[in-house]
C-alpha positions in Angstrom: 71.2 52.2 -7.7 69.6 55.5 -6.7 71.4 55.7 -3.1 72.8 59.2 -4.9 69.8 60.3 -6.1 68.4 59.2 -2.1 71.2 61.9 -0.4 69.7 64.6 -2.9 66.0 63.9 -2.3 67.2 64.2 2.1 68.8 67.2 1.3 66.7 68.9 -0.6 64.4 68.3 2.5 66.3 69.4 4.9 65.5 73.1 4.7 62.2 72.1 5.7 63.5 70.9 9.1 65.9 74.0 9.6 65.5 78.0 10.1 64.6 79.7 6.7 67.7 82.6 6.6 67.1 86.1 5.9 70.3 88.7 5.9 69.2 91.8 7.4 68.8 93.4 4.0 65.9 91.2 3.4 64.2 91.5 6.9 64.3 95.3 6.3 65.7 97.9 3.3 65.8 100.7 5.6 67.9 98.9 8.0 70.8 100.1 5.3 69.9 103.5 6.9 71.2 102.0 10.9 72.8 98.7 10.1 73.0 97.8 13.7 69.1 97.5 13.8 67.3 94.3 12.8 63.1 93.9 13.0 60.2 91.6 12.2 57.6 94.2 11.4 54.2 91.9 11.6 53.8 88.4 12.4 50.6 86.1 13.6 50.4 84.5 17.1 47.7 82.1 18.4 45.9 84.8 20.3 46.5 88.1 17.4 49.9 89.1 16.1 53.3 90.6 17.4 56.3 93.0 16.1 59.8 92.6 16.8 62.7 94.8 16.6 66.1 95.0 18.3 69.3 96.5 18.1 73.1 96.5 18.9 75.3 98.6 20.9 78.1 96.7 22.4 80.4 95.2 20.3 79.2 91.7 20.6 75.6 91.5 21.4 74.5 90.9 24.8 70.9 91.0 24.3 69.0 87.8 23.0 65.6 86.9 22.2 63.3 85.0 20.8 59.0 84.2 20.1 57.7 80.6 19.9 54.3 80.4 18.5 51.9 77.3 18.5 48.5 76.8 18.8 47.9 76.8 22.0 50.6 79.0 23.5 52.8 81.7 22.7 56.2 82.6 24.3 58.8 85.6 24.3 61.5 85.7 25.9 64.1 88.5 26.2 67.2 87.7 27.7 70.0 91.1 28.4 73.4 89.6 29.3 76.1 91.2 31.6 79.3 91.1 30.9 79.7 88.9 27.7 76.9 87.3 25.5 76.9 83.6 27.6 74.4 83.2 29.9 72.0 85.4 27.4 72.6 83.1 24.4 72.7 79.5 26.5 69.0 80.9 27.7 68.3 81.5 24.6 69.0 78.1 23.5 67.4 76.3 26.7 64.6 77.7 28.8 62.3 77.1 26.4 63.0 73.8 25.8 63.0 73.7 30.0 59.7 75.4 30.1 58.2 72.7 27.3 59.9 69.6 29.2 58.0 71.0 32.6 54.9 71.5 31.2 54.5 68.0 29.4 55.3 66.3 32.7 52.7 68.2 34.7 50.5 68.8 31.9 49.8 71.9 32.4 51.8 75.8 32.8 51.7 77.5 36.1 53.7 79.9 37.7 55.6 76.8 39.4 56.3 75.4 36.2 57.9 78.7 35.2 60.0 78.7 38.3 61.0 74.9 37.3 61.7 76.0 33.9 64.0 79.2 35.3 65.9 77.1 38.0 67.1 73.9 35.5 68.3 77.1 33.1 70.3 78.3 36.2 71.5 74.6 36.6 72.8 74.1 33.4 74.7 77.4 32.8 76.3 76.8 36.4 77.3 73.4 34.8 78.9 74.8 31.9 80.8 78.0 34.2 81.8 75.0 36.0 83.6 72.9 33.3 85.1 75.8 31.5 86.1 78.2 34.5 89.4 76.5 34.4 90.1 77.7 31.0 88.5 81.0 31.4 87.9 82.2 34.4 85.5 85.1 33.5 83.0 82.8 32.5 82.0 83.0 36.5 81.3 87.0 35.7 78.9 86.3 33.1 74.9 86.8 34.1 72.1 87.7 32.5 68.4 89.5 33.6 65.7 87.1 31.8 62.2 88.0 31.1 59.7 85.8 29.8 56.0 86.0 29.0 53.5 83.1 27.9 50.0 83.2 27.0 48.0 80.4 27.6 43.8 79.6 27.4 43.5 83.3 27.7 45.9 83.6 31.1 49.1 85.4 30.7 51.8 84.7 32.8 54.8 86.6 33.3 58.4 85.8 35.0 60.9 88.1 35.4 64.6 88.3 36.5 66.7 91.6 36.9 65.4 95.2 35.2 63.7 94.5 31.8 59.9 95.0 31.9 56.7 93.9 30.5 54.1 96.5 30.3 50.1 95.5 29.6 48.3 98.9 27.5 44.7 98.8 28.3 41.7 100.9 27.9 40.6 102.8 31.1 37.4 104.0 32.0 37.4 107.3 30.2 38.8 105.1 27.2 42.5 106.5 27.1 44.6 103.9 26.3 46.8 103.2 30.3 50.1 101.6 31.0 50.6 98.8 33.9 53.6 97.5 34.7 53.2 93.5 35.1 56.6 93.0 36.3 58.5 94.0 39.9 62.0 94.9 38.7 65.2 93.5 40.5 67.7 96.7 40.6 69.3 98.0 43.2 68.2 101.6 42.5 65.2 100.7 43.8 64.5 101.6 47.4 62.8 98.2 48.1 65.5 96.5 46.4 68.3 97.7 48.9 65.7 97.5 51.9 65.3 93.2 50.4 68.9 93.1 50.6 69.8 94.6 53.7 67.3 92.7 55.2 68.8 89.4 53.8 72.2 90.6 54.5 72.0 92.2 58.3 75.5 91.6 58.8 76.9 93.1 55.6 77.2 96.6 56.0 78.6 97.1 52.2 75.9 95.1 50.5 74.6 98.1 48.8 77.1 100.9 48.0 76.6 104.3 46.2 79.5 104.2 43.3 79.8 106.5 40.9 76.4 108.0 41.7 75.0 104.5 41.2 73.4 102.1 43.9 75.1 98.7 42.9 75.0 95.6 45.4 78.7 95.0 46.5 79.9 98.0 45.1 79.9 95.8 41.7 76.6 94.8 39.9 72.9 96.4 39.8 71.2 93.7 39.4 70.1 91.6 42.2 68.8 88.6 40.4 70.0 87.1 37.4 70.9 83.8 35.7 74.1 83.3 35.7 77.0 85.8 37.8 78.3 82.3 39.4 81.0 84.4 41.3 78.3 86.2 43.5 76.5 83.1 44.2 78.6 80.4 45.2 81.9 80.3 47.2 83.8 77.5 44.4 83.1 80.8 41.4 84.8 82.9 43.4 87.2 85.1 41.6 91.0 86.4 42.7 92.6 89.6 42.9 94.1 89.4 39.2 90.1 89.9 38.2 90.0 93.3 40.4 86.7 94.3 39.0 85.2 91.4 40.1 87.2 90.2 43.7 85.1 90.2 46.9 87.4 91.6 49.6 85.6 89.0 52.0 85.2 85.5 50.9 81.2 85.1 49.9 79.5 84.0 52.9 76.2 83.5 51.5 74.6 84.1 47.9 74.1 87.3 47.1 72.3 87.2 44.1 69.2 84.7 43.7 67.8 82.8 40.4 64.5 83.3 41.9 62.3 84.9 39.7 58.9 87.0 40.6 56.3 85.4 39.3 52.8 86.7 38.1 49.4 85.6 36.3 47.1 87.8 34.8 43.4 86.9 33.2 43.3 88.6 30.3 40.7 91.1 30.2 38.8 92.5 27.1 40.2 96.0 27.7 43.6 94.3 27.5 45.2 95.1 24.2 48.6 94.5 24.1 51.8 94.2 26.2 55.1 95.1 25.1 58.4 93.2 26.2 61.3 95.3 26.5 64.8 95.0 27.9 65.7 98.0 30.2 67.7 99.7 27.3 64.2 100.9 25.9 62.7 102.2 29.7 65.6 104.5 30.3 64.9 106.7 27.3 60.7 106.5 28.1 57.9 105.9 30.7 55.3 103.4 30.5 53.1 105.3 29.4 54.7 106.9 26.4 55.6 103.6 25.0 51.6 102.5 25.4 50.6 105.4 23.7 52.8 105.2 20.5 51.6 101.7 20.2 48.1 102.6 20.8 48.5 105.3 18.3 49.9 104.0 15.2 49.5 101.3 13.0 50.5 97.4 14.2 53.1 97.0 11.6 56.6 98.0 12.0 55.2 99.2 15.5 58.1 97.4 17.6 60.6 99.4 15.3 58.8 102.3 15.9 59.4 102.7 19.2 62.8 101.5 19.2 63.7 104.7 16.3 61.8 106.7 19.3 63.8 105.5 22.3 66.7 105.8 19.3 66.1 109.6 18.5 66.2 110.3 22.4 69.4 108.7 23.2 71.0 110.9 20.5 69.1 113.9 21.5 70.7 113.5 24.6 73.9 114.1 23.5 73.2 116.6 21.5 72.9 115.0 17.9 70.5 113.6 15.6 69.5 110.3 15.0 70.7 110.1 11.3 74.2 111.1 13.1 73.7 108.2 15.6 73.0 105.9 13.1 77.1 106.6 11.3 78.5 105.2 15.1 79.1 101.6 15.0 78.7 99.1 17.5 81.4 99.3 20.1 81.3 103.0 20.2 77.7 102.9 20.1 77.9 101.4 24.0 78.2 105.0 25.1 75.0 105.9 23.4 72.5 103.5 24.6 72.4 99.6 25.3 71.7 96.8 23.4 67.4 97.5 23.1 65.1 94.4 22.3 61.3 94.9 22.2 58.7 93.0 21.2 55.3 93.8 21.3 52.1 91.1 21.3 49.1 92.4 20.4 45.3 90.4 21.6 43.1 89.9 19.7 40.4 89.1 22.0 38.2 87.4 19.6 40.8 84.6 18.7 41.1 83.3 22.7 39.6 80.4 23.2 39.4 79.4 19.5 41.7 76.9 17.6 42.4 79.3 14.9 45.1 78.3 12.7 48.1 80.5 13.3 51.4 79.8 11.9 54.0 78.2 14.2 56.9 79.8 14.6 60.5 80.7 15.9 61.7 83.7 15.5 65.3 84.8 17.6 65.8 88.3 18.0 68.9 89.8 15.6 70.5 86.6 14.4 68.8 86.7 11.1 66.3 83.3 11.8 62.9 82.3 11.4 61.7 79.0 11.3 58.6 76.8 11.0 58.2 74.8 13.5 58.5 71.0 13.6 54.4 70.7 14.6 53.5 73.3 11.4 55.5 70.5 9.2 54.1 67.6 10.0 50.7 67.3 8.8 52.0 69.4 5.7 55.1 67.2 4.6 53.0 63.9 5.2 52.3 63.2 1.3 55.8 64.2 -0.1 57.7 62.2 2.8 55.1 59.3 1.7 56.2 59.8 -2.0 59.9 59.7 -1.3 59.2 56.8 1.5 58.1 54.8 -1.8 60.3 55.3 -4.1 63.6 56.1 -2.5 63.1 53.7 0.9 65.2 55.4 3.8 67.9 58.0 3.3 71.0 56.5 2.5 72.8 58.6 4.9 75.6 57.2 7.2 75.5 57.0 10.8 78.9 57.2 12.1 79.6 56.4 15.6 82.7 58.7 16.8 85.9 56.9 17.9 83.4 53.2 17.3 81.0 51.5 19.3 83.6 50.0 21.7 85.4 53.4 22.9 83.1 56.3 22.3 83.6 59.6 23.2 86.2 59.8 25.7 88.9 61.0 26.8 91.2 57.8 28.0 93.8 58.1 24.8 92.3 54.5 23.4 91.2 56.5 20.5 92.6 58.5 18.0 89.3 60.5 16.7 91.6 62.1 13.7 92.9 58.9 12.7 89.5 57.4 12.8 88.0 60.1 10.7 90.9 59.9 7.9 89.8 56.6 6.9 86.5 57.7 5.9 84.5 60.2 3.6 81.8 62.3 5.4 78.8 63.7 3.3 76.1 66.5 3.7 73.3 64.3 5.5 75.5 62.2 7.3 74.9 61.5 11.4 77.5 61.2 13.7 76.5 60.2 16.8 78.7 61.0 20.3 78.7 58.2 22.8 79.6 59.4 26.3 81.5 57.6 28.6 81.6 60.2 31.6 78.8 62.5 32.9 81.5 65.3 32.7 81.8 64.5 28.6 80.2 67.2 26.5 80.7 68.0 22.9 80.9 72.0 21.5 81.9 73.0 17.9 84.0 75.6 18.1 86.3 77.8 15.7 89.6 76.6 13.6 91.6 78.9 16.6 90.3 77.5 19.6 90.3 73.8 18.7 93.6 74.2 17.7 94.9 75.8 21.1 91.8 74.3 22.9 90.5 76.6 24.4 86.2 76.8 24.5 85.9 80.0 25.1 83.0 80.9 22.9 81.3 77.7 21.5 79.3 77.6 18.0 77.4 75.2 19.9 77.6 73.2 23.0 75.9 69.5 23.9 75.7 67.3 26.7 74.9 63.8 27.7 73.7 61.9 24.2 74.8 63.9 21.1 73.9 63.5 17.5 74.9 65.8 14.4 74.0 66.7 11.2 76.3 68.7 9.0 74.3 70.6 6.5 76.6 72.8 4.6 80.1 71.0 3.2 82.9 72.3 5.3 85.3 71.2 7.9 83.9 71.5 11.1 85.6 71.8 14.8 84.6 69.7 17.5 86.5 69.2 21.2 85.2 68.1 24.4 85.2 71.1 26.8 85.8 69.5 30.4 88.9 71.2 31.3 92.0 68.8 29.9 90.3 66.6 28.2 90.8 68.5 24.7 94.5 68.4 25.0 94.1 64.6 25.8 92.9 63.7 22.3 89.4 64.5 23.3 89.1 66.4 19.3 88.2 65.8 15.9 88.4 67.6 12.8 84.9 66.6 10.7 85.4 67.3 6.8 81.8 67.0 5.5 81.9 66.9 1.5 79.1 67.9 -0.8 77.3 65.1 -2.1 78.9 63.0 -5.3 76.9 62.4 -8.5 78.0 59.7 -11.6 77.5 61.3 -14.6 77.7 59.3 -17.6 77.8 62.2 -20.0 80.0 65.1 -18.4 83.9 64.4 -18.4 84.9 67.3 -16.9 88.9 68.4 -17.6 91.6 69.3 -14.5 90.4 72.4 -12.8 91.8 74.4 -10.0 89.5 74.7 -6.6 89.2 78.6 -5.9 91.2 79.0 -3.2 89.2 79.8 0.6 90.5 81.6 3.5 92.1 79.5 5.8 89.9 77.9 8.5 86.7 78.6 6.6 84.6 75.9 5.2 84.4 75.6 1.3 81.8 74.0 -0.7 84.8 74.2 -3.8 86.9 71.4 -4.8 89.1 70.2 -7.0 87.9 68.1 -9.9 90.0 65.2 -11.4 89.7 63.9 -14.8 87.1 61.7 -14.3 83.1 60.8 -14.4 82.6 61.9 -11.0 82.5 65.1 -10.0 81.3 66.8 -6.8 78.6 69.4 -6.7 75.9 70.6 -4.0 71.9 69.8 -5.4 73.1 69.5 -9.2 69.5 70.0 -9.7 69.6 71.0 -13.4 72.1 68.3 -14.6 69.1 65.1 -13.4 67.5 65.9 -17.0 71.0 63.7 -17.9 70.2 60.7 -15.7 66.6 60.4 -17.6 64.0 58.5 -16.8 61.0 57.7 -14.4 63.8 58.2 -11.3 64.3 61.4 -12.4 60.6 62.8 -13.3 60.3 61.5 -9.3 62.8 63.6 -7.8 62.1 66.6 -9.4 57.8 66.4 -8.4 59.7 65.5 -5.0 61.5 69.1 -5.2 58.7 70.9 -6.8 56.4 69.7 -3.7 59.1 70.4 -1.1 59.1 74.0 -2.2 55.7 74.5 -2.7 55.8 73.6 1.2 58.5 75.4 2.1 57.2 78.5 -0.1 53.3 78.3 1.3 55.0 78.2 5.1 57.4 81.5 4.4 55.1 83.8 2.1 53.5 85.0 5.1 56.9 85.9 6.5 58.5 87.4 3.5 55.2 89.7 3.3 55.4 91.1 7.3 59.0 92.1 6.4 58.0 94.4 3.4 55.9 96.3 5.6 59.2 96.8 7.5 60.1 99.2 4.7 57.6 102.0 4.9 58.2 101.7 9.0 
């Protein structure tokens, strides 16, 4: 009887469970004045608060980041890719989760862990050049420097990976604020970078070559460690003369970049007030020391921005121009002005360590417009509404599908045909479709209209392996292939339409009218309605007062406490991006 009303009360609650969207207008007003600039002007942490700001240069952003805070730990990561967005974004998406995995086994976070953490990330993007390299080679080329700081019961420990830099500001004896750098750089302009290659590498005489004015290992790359950059690290990546840039004129003997990252752990120290995380765009328009003394010298909010507008009004400088100029160059163009720049900056607050203050828990990604609560900050406070709707409603109603059935799976043998299978059913928002592998090689990725119909996964939406389960939020029709090389144009593909949720109304008789039409390949959440009692529409919230009754009085406390929730966890959020605006 209430199944309906059921999908409405799971999907009015799912929002909870997902990132809270902000376009960049939102996050920051001025950001109209450089649209290629994106911030997070104050937010808390377990041990004080942080500020976050980034922005583009390259035509698709190579740089990707992200803060996870809890209550015992916080993390930041800041990933700059190399030659295509990748390896940064698949970090992006799994260290962390690496890092937690490592530490819950050992119970603990230590340098090791870190290490363990760094070298399953290096695994699993090696997987994936692997299964796609058939399709595009290039993917073999794609590396990215990694940088990753975590505080935990007052130690800070920080792993790095190519040239970005974490830099501590503390307060020196004559109690001027002093920069220390916490992190040895992996770059080849660096003396003892060339002398740690030529000493692993006696017998290569063109490890290191001067190009272009520019020390790069094999003539090619600066960086001498990295995730990712398969092609200079194993002989199977290897790429032929048609990808000049990238061909070894001698086949790759040995590795000759490393996943290796250096690794160090600091006690922090009362004088210790803050340490700013930057990718390498930032340090080649300022020292360490000018970057601790504007944070030292003006107000925590909108701080990380700050210095980004500095490093900003420098790089224009440079070529003779202002900044207000600068900001009229869009992205692409804006590559021969300065790189892709994160920074985030975490302030300590000396008198929180040690202390189970309650901080919110979040995760924030650098530039993609997302900030979420975490699943830990939801649970204690959804207990009572999920209680209510436990009552009243019993279990969502959604349906779990199993793709292709139980017997076959997914696979790519022929057995099934997964478009077939999907025509004789109705999908809804809410509804779980669960992906049964029958090879280790099997992996699902969503993908766009283009390249599921040609194939080709040559930039994922979003990629899974071994046991896979979705859930399709948003009505739409959604593109999902597996990416092991042939397997797609086996059959290995299915075309998911999810429809918004359906709602008998006994009083609305809607006539015949026309869906507005959507461009092609893009979801809709429009469609055509028929001259019937049923009609489709996404959380018909204000049409319930129809249905009447106890059921409905329910649902609507049910929504009323889900965005109180959701409300109480975001105000702090929506009021550190307003400060964004006088930044």
């Amino acid at each position: 009887m209430f199944s309906w009303l059921a999908r409405i009360a799971c999907t009015c609650w799912k929002p909870l469970r997902r990132y809270a969207r902000m376009n960049k207008d939102e996050v920051d007003d001025s950001s109209l004045e450089d649209p290629l600039l994106w911030c997070r002007s104050l937010d808390r942490h377990s041990y004080g608060e942080f500020s976050f700001a980034v922005v583009q240069a390259n035509e698709v952003i190579e740089d990707h980041s992200q803060v996870e805070t809890g209550r015992d730990a916080t993390f930041v990561g800041v990933y700059d890719g190399h030659g295509g967005p990748d390896a940064s974004r698949f970090i992006n998406d799994h260290l962390f989760l690496h890092l937690m995995r490592h530490a819950q086994e050992k119970g603990t976070i230590s340098e090791d862990i870190l290490r363990s953490a760094f070298s399953s990330t290096e695994d699993g993007f090696l997987t994936l050049v692997r299964r796609t390299c058939g399709i595009k080679p290039l993917m073999a080329a794609i590396g990215s420097c990694c940088l990753v700081g975590v505080i935990w019961r007052g130690t800070l420990y920080v792993a790095n990976l190519g040239d970005s830099r974490a830099v501590i500001g503390s307060i020196g004896r004559s109690n001027k604020i002093a920069a220390e750098q916490l992190n040895r750089e992996h770059n080849a302009s660096m003396e003892e970078v060339r002398q740690e290659l030529r000493s692993l590498h006696p017998d290569d005489s063109h490890i290191v070559v001067m190009k272009h004015g520019v020390w790069r290992i094999k003539g090619i790359i600066q960086v001498s460690r990295s995730i990712g950059d398969a092609y200079l690290k194993r002989p199977e990546f290897s790429l032929d003369p048609t990808f000049p840039r990238f061909h070894l004129s001698e086949p790759l003997g040995r590795p000759v970049l490393t996943a290796e990252p250096s690794v160090c752990a600091r006690v922090l120290q009362p004088n210790d007030k803050f340490v700013i995380f930057a990718s390498d765009g930032l340090w080649e328009h300022m020292t360490n020391q000018e970057a601790v003394e504007i944070v030292h010298n003006n107000p925590r909010a909108g701080i990380a921005k700050r210095l980004l507008k500095t490093a900003l009004s420098e790089a224009a400088r440079k070529r003779e121009m202002r900044y207000d100029d600068l900001k009229k160059v869009g992205k692409g163009v804006r590559r021969f002005f300065h790189d892709d720049i994160t920074i985030v900056v975490i302030f300590i607050d000396h008198d929180l360590l040690g202390k189970n203050q309650p901080a919110p828990e979040l995760s924030v990604r650098g530039f993609i417009d997302t900030v979420g609560p975490s699943i830990m900050a939801l649970r204690n406070t959804v207990a009572v509404s999920f209680i209510i709707m436990m009552i009243f409603f019993g279990a969502c109603s959604a349906t779990v599908y199993t793709v292709g059935g139980d017997l076959e799976g997914w696979t790519d043998s022929g057995a099934v045909d997964y478009n077939e299978w999907a025509s004789s059913k109705k999908f809804y928002v809410g509804d779980e479709f669960i992906f049964n592998y029958k090879h280790e090689y099997d992996f699902v990725m969503i993908v766009t209209q283009a390249d599921y119909d040609y194939c080709i996964p040559s930039l994922p939406l979003s990629h899974y392996g071994t046991f896979t389960a979705l859930t399709f939020d948003i009505p739409g029709t959604y593109y999902v292939i597996c990416g092991e090389p042939g397997h797609c144009k086996a059959g290995q593909k299915i075309k998911i339409k999810i429809n918004a949720l359906e709602i008998e109304d006994p009083v609305v008789s809607p006539s015949p009218s026309p869906s507005p039409s959507s461009p092609s390949g893009s979801p809709t959440n429009a469609k055509a309605m028929s001259p019937s009692s049923k009609i489709t529409r996404p959380l018909p919230v204000l049409n319930l007062v129809m249905v009447g009754g106890a059921a409905t009085a329910l649902l609507m406390l049910v929504a009323w406490v889900s965005h109180f929730i959701y409300s109480r966890l975001n105000e702090s959020m929506f009021q550190a991006e307003k400060s964004c605006q006088v930044v």
